[in-house]
N, C-alpha and C positions, 0 to 999 in steps of 0.2 A: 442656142440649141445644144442639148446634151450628146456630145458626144458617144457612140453606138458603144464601143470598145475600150474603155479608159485603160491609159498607160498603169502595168501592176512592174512591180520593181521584186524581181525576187533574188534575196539574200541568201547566201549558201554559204556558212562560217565551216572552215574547216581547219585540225592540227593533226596531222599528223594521218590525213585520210587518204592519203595517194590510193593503199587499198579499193578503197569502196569511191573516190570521187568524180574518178572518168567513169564509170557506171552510171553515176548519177547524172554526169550534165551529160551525157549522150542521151538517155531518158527522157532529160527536161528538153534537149533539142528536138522531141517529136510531139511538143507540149502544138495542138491545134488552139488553140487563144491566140489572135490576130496582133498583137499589143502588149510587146513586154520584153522588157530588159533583163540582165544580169548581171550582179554585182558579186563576185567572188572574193570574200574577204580570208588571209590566209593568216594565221599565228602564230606564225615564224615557225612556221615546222622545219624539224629535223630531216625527212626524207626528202621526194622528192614530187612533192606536190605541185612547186610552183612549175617547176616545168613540164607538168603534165597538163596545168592549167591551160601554160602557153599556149602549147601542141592544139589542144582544143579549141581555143578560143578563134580562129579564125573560121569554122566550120558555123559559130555564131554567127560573126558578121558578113559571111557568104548571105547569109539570110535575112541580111540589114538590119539585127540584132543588136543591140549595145552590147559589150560586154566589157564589164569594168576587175582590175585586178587589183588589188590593195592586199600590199605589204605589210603586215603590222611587225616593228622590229624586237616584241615582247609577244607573249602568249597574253590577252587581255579577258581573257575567260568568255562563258558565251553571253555573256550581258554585256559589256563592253566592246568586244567585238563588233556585236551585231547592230547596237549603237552606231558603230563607227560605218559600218555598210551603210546603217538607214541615211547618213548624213551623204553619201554619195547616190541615194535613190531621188528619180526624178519624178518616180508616179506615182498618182492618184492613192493606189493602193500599194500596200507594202508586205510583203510575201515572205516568211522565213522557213528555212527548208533545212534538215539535214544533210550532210552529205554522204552518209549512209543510206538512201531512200531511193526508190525508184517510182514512177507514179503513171497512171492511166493518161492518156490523149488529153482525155478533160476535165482532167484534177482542176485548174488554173480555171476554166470558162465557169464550171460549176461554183468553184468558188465566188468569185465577181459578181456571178449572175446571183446568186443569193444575197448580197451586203448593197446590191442594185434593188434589192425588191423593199428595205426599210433603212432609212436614214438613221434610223438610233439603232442599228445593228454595228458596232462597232470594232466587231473580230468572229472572226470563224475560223474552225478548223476540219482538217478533212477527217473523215475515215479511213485510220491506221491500219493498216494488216500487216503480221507477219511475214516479212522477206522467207523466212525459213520456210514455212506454213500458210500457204496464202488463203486458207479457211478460218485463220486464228486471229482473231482480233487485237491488234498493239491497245489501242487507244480507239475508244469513241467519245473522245471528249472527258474534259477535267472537270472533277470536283474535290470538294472539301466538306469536312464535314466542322463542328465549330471550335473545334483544337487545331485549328489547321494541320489536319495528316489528310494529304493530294488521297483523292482515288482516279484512277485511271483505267475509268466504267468500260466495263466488258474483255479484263486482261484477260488473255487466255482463254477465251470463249469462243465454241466455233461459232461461226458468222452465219447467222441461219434465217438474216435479215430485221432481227430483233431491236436495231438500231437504225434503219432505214427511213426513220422520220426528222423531220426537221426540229428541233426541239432546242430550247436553252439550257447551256452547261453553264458551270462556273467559269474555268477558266479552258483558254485554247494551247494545248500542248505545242511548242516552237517547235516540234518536230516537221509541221506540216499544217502552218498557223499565219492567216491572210488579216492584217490591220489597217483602217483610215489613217491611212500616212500622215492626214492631217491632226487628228485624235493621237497616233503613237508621238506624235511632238506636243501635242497641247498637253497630256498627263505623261510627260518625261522621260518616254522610253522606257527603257527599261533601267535599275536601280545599278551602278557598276561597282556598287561593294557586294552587291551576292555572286558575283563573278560566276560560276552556275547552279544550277538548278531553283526552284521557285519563284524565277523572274517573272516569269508570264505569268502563274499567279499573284504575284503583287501587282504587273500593270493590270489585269483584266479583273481586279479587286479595284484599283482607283477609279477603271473606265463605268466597272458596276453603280461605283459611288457617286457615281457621273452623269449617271441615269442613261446610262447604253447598254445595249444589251452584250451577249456573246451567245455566237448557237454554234450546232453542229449541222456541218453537210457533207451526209452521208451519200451522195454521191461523186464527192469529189475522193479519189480512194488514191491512196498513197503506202509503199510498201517500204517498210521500215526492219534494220539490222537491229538496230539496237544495242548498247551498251558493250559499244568497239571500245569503248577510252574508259570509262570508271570502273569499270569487273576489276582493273588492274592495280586501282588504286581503290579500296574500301573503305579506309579511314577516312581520306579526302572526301569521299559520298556523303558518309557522314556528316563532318563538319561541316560542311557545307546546308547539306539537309536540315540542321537543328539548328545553325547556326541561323538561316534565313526564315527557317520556318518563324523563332519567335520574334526578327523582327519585322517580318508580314505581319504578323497578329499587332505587336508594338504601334505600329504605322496606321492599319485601317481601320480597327475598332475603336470606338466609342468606347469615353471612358469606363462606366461601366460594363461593357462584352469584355473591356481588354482584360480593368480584375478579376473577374469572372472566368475566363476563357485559357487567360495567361497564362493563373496563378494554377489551375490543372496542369497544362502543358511543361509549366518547369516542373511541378511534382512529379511528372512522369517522365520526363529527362531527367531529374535525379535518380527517380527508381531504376531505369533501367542501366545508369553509370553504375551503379552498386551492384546490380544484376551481373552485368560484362566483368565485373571486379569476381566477386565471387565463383564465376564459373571460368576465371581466370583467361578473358579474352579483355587484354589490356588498351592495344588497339583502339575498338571502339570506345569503348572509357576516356579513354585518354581525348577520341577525337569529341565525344558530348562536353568534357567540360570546357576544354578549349572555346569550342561553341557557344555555352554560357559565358565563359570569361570575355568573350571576345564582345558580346553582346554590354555586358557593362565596363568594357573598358569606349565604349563607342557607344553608350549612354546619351550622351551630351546632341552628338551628332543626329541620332535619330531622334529625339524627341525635337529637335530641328524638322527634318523632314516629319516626323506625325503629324503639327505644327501647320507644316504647309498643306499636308495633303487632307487635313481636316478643314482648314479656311478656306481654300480655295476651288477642292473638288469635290466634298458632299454636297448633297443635295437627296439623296436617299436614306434612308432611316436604316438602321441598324437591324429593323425589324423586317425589312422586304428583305436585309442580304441573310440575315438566318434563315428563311425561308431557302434559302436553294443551296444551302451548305447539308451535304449528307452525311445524316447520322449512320455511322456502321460500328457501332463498338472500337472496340478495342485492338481488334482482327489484325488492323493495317498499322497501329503502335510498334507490331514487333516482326513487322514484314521486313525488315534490315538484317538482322538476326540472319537470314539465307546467306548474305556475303561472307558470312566471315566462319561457314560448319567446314 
């Protein structure tokens, strides 16, 4: 008999959040979900996080709580990291949280109770709102349009309910993003060269390929800072952002989307390294071609993983995943251009 409440293992990767992280896990301490642990992964911050963790952490297991602490003795970025959490999670489902975030009573029930309602629903994510602005929407859910440039439907929109249906995204934003623990092991977690950002669009592009779904639940609502760590470092954004973006696309398209799809995407990373040249912001220039370089010096490596992830986890056509990549121009190509005026 199926258990009423399945064990959900939530993962909270933090560096350097002492700020914003007791905030958060007193929040998640009033999470009403019957069923569910914590696993605090820390990377190797500077301040003093860990022992703010400490302090906390017994007001957990007052509650018969698990709560796990891991030490990582490097920064392993948020793909690696959170890797490393999932491997100390024991439940059913597998829950990644920032630790900038604060969330509703039943973020966590809402969540479960919907990946309960369909077996091939394989990730969901909550409904983001603005820490600052609690009318302002962070995040309703990821997509892509067929260049891979993320959109992150409804930034900055007040909240007027416009989003309050159950619907399939592309991908689930790790800000506040519940996966089949069993599914996040079967298509390999997350990738630990993109070290961060575009992880979850690469796994919930494999799980798509996989014939699972990903939706959005807009009742599970989660309130989110936002961009405490990378405002700081801009170039790093970058590099990272181009760097993963083209080998997302390398990795899940079919051969023809990938020349197709590809051969745009580096056109338009090269236009805009000459663009940042000319208007004399070195910087990003410098952090685009790194990106490309980095992408054919690690050539070899990924047509390795394309390789695997084309033999082993298609089964969906190339034609059902164009379907739900949003086209929006060009708009969100020179949406980076903000970091660096």
């Amino acid at each position: 008999m199926r258990k009423e409440h399945p064990l959900a293992s939530i993962i909270v990767l933090n560096y350097n959040g002492e700020k914003f992280l007791g905030d958060c896990l007193k929040s998640l301490l009033e999470t009403d979900y019957p069923n569910f642990e914590v696993v605090v992964v820390d990377n190797n911050s500077k301040d003093r996080s860990v022992e703010l963790v400490k302090s906390i952490k017994p007001l957990f297991e007052a509650k018969g709580i698990r709560f796990v602490l891991i030490e990582n003795s490097e920064n392993l970025g948020f793909a690696e990291g959170n890797n490393v959490g999932a491997k100390f999670a024991r439940g059913e489902y597998i829950v990644f949280l920032n630790n900038d975030t604060l969330m509703e009573k039943n973020w966590l029930k809402e969540l479960v109770k919907l990946l309960e309602t369909d077996s091939k629903i394989g990730a969901a994510q909550s409904k983001i709102l603005s820490m600052r602005n609690n009318n302002s929407i962070d995040c309703a859910g990821g997509f892509l349009n067929p260049y891979g440039l993320a959109i992150e439907r409804g930034f900055m929109e007040e909240d007027r309910g416009q989003y309050d249906a159950v619907d399939d995204i592309f991908f689930a934003k790790g800000t506040a993003a519940i996966f089949r623990k069993k599914l996040f092991d079967y298509f390999g977690g997350f990738d630990s060269d993109y070290f961060l950002y575009h992880e979850e669009t690469d796994l919930c592009w494999r799980m798509r390929l996989g014939g699972y779904r990903i939706v959005f639940a807009p009742k599970s609502v989660v309130y989110h800072i936002g961009g405490a760590s990378s405002k700081k470092v801009p170039s790093l954004v970058v590099f990272h952002q181009e760097k993963n973006r083209i080998c997302t696309l390398f990795k899940n398209y079919n051969f023809h989307n990938l020349v197709r799809y590809l051969s745009f995407l580096l056109t338009l990373e090269i236009l805009q390294m000459f663009f940042f040249i000319f208007t004399k912001k070195l910087e990003p220039a410098k952090a685009i071609f790194n990106a490309i370089t980095w992408n054919l010096l690690n050539l070899k490596k990924t047509i390795t993983k394309r390789r695997y992830v084309q033999q082993k986890f298609r089964k969906v056509s190339d034609q059902n995943i164009l379907r739900l990549l949003k086209k929006t121009g060009l708009q969100y190509a020179f949406q980076r251009f903000k970091l660096f005026r």
